[in-house]
Backbone bond lengths (Angstrom), bond angles and torsions (degrees), N, CA, C in turn:
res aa  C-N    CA-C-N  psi(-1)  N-CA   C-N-CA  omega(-1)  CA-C   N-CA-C  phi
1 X - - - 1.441 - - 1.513 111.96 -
2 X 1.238 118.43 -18.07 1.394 125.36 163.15 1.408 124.37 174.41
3 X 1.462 130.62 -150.24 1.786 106.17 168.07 0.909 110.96 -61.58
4 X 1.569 135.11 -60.29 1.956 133.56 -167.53 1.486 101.73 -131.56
5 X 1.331 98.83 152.31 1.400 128.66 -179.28 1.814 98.74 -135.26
6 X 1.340 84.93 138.37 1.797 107.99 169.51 1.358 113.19 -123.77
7 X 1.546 137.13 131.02 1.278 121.57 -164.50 1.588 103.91 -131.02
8 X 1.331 140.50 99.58 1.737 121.96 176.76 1.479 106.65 -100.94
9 X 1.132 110.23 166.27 1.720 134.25 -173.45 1.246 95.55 -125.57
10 X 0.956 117.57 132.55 1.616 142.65 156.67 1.526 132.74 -130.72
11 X 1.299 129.17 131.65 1.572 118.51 171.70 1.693 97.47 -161.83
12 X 1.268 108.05 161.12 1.225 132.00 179.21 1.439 108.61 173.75
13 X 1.688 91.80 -177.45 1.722 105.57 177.22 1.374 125.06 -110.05
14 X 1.229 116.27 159.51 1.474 121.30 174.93 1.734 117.59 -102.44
15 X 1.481 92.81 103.04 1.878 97.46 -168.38 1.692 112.59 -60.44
16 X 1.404 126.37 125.46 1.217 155.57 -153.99 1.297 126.58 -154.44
17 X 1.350 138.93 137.71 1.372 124.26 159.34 1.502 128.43 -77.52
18 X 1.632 122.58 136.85 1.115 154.43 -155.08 1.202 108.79 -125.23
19 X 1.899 97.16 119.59 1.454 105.67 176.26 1.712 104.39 -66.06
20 X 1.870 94.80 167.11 1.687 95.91 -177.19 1.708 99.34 -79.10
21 X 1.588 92.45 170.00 1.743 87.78 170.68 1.548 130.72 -87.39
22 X 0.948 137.25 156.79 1.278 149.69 -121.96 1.411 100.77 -105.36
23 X 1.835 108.55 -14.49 1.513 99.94 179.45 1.494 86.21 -159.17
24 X 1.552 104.02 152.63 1.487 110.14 -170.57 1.357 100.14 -122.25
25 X 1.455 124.60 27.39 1.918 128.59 163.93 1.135 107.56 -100.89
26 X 1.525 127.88 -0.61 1.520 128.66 -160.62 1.821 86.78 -58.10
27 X 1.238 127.40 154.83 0.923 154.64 -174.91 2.257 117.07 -123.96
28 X 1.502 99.43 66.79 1.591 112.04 -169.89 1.366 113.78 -50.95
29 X 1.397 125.03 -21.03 1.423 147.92 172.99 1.769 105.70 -38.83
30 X 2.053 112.39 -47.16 1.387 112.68 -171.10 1.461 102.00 -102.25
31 X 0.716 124.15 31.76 1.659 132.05 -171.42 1.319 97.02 -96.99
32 X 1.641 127.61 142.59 1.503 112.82 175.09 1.606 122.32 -89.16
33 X 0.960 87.65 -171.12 1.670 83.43 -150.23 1.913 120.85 -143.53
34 X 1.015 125.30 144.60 1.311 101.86 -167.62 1.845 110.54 -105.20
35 X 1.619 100.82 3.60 1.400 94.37 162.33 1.307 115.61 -138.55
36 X 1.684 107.31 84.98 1.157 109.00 170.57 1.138 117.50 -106.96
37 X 1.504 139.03 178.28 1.438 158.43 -113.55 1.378 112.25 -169.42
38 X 1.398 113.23 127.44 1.819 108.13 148.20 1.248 82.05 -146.25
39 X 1.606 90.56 161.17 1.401 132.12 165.14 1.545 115.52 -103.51
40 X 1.628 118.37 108.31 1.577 126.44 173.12 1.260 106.10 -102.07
41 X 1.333 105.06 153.59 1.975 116.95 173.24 1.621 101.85 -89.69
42 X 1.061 116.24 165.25 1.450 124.35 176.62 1.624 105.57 -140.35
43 X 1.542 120.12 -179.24 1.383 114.90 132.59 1.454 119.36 -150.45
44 X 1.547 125.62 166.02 1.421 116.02 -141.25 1.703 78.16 -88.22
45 X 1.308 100.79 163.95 1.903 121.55 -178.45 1.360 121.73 -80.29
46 X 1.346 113.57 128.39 1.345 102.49 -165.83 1.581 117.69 -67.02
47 X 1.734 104.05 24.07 1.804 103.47 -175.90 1.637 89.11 -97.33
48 X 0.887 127.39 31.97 1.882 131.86 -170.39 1.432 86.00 -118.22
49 X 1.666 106.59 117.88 1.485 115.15 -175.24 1.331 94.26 -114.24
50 X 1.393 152.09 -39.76 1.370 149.22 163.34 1.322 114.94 -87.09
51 X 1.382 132.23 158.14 1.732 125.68 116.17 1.661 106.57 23.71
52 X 1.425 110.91 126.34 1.555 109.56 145.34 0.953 136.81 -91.01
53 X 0.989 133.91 123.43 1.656 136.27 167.04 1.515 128.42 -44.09
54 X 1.132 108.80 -26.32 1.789 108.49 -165.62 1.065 113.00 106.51
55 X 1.337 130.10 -0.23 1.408 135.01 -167.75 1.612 105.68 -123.22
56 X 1.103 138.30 -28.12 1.286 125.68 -171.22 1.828 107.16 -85.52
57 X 1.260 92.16 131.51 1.690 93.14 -175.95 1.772 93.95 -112.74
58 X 1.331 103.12 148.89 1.521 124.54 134.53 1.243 132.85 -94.82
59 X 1.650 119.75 172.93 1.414 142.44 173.90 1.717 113.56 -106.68
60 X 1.879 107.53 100.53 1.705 86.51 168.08 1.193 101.72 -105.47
61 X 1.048 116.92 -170.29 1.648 137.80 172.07 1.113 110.63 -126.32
62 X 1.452 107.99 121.05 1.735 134.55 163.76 0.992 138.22 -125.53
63 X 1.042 121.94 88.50 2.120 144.32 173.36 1.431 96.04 84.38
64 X 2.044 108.08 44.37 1.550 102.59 175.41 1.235 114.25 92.83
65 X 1.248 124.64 -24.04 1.593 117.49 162.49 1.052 135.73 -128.30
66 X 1.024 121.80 123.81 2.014 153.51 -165.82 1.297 102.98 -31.23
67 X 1.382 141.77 109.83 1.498 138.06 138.63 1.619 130.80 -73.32
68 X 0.959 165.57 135.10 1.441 165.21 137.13 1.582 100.43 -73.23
69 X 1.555 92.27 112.07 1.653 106.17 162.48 1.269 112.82 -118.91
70 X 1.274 104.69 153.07 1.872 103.68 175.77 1.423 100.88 -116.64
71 X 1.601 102.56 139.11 1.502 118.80 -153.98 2.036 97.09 -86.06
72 X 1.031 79.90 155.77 1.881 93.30 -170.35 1.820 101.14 -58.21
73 X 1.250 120.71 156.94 1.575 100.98 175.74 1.954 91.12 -91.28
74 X 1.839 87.62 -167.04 1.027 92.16 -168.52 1.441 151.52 76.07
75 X 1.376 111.40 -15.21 1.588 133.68 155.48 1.612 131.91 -94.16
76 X 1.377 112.41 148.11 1.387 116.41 179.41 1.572 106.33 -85.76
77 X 1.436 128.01 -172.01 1.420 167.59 93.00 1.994 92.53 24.81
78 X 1.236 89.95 90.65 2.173 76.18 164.83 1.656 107.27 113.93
79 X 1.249 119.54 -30.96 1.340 157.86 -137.73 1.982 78.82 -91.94
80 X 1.877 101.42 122.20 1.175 93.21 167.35 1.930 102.41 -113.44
81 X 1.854 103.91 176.55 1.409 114.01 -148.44 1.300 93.78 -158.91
82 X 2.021 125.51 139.73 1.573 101.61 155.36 1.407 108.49 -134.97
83 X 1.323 108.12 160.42 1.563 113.76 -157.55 1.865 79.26 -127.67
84 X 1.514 97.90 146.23 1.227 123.31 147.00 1.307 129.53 -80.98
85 X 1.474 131.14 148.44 1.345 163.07 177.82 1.592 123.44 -108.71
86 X 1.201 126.87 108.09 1.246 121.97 -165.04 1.812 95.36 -106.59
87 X 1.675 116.16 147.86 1.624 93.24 -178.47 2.140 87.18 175.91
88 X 0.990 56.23 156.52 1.900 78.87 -155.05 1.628 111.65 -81.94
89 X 1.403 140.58 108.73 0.859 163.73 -138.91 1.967 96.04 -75.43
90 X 1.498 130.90 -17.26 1.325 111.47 -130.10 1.632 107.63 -88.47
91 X 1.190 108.67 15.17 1.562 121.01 163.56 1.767 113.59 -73.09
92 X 1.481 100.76 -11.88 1.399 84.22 177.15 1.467 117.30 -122.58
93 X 1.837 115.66 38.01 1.243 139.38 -173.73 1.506 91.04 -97.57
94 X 1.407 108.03 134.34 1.626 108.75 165.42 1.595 104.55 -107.14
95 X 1.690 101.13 129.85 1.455 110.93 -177.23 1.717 95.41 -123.93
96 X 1.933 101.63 121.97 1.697 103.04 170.13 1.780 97.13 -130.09
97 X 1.142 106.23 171.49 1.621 127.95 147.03 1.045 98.68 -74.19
98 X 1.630 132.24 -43.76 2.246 98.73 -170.17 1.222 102.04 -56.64
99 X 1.581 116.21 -165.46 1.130 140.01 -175.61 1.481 99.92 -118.79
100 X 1.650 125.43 -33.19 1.061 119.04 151.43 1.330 133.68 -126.61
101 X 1.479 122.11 169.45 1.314 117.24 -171.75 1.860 112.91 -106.17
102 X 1.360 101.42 139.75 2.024 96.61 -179.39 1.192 92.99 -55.80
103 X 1.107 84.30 157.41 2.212 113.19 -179.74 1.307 103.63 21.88
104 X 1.517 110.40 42.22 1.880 94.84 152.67 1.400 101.08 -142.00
105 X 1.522 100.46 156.17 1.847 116.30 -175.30 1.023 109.87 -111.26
106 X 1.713 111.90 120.94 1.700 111.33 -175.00 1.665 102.56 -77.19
107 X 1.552 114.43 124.40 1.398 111.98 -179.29 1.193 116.55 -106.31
108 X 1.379 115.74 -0.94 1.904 128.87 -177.94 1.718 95.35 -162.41
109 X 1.350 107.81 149.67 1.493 137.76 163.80 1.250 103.08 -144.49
110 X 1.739 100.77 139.48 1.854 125.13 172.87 1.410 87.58 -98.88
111 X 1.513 89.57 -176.91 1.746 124.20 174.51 2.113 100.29 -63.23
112 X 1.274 96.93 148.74 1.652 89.14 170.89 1.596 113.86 -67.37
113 X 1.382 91.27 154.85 1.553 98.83 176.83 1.741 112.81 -124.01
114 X 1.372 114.72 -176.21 1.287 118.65 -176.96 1.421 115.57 -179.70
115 X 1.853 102.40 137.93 1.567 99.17 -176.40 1.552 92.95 -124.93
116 X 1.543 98.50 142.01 1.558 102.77 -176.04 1.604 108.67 -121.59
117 X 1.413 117.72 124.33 1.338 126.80 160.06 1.375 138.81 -69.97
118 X 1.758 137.74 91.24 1.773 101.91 -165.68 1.682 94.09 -125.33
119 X 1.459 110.77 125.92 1.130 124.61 152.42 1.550 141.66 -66.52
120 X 1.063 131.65 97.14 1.291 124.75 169.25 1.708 143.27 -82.40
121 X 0.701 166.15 86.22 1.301 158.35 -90.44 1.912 111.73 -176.59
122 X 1.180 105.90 136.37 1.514 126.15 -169.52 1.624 82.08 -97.52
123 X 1.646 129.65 160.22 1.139 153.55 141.38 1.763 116.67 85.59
124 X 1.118 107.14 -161.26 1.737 97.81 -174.60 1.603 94.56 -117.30
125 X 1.294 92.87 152.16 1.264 104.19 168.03 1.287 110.30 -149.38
126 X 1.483 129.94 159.47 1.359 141.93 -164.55 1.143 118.12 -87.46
127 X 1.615 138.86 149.61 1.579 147.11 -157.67 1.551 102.93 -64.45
128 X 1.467 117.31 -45.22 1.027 118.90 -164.43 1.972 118.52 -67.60
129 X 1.594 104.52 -45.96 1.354 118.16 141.44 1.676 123.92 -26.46
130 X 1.186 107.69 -76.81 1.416 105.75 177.71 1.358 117.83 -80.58
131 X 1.378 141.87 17.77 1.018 142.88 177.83 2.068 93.09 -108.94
132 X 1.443 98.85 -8.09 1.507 100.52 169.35 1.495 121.51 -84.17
133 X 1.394 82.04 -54.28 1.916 110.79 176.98 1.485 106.84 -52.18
134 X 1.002 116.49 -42.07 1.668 126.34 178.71 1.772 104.05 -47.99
135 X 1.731 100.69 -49.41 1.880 100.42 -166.36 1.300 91.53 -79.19
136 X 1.265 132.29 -48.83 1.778 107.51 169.98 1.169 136.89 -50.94
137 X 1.313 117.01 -15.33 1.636 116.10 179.78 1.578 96.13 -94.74
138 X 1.359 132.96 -14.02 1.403 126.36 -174.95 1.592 90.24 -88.34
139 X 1.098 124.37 -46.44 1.542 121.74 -171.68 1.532 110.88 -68.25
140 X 1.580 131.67 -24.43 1.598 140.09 136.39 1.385 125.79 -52.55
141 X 1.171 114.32 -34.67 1.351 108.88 172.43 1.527 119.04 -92.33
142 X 1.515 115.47 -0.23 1.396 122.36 -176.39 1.462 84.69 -94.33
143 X 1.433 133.91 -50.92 1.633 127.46 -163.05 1.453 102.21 -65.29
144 X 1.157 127.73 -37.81 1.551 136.62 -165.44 2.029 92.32 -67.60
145 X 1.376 112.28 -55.42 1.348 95.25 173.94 1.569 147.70 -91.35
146 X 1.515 75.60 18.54 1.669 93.86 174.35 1.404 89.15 -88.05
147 X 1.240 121.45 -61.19 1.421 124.52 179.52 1.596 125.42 -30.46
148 X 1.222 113.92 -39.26 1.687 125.99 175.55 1.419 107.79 -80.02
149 X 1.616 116.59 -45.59 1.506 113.50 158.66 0.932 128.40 -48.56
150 X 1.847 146.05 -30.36 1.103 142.67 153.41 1.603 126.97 -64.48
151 X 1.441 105.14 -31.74 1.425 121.80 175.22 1.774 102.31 -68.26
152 X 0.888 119.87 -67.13 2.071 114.81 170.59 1.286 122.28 -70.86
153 X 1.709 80.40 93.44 1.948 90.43 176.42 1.448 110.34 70.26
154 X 1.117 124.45 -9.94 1.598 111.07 -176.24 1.547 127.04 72.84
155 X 1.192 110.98 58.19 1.533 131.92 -172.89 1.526 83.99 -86.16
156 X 1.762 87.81 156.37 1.629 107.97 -170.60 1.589 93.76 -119.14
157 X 1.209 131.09 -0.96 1.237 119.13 -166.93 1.921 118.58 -160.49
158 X 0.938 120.42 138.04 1.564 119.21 178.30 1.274 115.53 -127.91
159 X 1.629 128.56 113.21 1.059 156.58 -120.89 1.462 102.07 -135.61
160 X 1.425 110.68 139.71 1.547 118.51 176.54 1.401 127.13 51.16
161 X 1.665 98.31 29.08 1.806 109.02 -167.29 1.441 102.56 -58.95
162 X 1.442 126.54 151.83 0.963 134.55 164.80 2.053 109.66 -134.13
163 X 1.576 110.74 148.25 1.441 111.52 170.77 1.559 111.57 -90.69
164 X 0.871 114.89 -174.33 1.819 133.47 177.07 1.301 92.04 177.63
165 X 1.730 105.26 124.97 1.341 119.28 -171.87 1.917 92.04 -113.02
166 X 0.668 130.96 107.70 1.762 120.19 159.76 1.542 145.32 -106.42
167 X 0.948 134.67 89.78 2.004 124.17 -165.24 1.711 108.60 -88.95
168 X 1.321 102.02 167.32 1.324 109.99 170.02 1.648 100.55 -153.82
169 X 1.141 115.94 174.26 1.318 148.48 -165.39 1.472 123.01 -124.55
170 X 1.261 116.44 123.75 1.734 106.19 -161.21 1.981 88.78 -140.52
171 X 1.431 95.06 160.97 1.685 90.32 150.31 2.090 109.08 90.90
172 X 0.646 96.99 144.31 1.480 104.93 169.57 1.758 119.75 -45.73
173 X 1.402 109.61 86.00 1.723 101.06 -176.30 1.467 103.26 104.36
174 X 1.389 105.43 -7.84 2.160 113.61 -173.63 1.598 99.99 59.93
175 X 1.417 102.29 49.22 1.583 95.41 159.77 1.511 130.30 -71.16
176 X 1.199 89.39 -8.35 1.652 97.85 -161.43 1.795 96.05 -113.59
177 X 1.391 115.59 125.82 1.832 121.95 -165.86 1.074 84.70 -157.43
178 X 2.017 100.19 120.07 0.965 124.50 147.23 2.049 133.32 -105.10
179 X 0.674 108.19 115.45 1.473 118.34 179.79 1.513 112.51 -65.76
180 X 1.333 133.49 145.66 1.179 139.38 171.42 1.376 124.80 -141.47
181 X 1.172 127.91 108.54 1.408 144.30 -177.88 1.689 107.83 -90.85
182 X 1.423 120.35 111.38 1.247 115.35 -177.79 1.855 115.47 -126.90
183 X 1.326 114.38 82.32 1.780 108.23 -168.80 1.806 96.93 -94.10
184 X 1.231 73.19 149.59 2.121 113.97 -173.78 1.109 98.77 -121.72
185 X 1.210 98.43 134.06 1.733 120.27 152.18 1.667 111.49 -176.29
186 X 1.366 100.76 -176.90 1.782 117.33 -144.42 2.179 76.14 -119.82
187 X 1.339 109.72 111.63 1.490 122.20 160.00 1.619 112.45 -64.43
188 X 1.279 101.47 124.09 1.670 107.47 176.73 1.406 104.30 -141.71
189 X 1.777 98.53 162.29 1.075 113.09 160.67 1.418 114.88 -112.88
190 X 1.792 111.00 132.83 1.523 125.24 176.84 1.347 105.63 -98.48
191 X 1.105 123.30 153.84 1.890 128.42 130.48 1.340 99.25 -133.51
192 X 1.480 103.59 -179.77 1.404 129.97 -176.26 1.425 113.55 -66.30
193 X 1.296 124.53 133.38 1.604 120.89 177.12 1.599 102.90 -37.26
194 X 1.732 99.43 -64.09 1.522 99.68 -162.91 1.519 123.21 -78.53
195 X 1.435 113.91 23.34 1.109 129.98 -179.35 1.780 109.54 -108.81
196 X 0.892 105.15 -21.85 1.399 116.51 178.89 1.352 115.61 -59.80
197 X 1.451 134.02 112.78 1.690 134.72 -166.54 1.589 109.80 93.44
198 X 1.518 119.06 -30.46 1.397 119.28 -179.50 1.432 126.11 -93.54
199 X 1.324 125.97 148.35 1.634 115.92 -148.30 1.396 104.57 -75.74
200 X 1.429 136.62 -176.98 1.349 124.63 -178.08 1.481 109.47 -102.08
201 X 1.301 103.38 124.30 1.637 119.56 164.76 1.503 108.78 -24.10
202 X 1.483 121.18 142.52 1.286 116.20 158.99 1.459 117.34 -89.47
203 X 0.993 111.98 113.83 1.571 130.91 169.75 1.866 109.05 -34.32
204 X 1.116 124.95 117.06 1.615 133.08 -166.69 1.473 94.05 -99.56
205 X 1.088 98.90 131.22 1.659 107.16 160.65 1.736 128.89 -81.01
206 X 1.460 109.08 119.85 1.624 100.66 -164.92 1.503 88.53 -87.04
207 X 1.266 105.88 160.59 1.574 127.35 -149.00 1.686 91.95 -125.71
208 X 1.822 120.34 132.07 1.113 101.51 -176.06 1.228 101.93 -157.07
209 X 1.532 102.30 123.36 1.981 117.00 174.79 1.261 107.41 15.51
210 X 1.883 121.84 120.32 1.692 110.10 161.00 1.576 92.90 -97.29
211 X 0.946 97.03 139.61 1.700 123.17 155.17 1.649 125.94 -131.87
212 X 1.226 103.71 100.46 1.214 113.91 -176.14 2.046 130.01 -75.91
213 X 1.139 116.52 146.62 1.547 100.38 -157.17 1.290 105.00 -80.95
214 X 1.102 150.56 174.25 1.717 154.84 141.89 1.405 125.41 -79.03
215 X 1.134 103.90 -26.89 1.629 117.30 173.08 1.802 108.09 -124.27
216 X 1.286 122.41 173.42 1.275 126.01 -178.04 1.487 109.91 -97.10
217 X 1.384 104.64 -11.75 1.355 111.33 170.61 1.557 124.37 -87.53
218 X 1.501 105.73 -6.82 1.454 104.66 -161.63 1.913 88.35 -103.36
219 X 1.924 93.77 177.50 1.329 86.54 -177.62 1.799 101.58 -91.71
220 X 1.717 103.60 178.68 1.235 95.73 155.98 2.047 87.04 -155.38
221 X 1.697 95.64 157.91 1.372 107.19 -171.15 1.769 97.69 -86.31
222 X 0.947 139.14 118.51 1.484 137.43 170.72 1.496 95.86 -91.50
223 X 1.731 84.05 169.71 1.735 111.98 -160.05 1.971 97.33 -112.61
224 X 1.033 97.06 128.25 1.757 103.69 173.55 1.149 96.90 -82.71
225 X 1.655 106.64 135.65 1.552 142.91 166.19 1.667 98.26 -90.78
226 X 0.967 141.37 -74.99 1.560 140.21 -165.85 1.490 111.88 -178.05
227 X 1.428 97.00 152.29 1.888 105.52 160.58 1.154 112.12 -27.83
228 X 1.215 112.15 164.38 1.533 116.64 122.57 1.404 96.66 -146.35
């Protein structure tokens, strides 16, 4: 976009009073979350000619992206092991402009929140460029407030979002343009109409191909044991 770019993230809330919630069985346990857990099995590679030490790591692959684990010491060649995965829930935050969502019942609302994007940038660049740069800083400033929505109380949802795009001009000639991406919205909690009064489903674990590596360098897909 030109010689230098500077990029900050920002989000937080705006302190307010908040009605109570609408039902006191909500169950915060299925709510997503930004530090969640599984436990996968592995097994060590048959390129393991001694005992491990604690030091030799592998590469698996999970839903497409690469982990490095280091294998437990003390095991041979064949030898199974399970390592945890730590990984952030925020794919399962619903973010709209309505105010409400089909077939879901808002049962709690927080204070509004907001994540702000500001770009700074040396040199010129063309409409078509920044008419790009613009949908990435809205798609950063949408993750930043999903992110604060999970961080307060653990809201599943952000409601009535709105953008505000703003630039300015600094510097001798306005060489210097910064862009600002600023999204709003009201954190809630949804469930399902017809879920409302009925206890919560237990969540099933999908079960998926082990493939184990041969070398410590290669990948292998591990099998999930459970949450935590």
């Amino acid at each position: 976009m030109g010689a230098s770019t500077s990029k900050i993230t920002t989000g937080g809330a705006l302190p307010s009073a908040t009605p109570p919630p609408a039902t006191t069985s909500l169950d915060r346990s299925t709510l997503p979350s930004l530090n969640k857990k599984k436990t996968y099995g592995a097994r060590v590679p048959d390129s393991v000619k001694d005992r491990t030490n604690g030091k030799q790591v592998m590469t698996v692959v999970l839903g497409g992206k690469e982990y490095s684990i280091k294998i437990p010491p003390n095991l041979k060649a064949g030898d199974e092991f399970t390592f945890d995965i730590a990984y952030k829930e925020t794919d399962k935050v619903y973010t709209s402009t309505l105010h409400a969502l089909p077939n879901m019942e808002i049962v709690q609302a927080g204070p509004m929140i907001f994540g702000s994007v500001s770009l700074t940038y040396r040199g010129g660049v063309s409409n078509e460029s920044m008419g790009g740069q613009v949908g990435k800083l809205m798609n950063d400033a949408q993750s930043k407030i999903i992110e604060v929505c999970m961080e307060k109380q653990q809201y599943n949802a952000v409601l009535g979002m709105n953008f505000n795009v703003t630039n300015d001009s600094s510097g001798e000639h306005g060489q210097f343009k910064t862009v600002i991406v600023t999204c709003c919205g009201t954190p809630c909690v949804v469930v399902e109409k017809k879920a409302l009064g009925e206890s919560n489903p237990t969540n099933s674990i999908s079960t998926i191909p082990t493939v184990y590596a041969t070398a410590p360098a290669l990948a292998a897909v591990a099998e999930p044991y459970a949450d935590a």
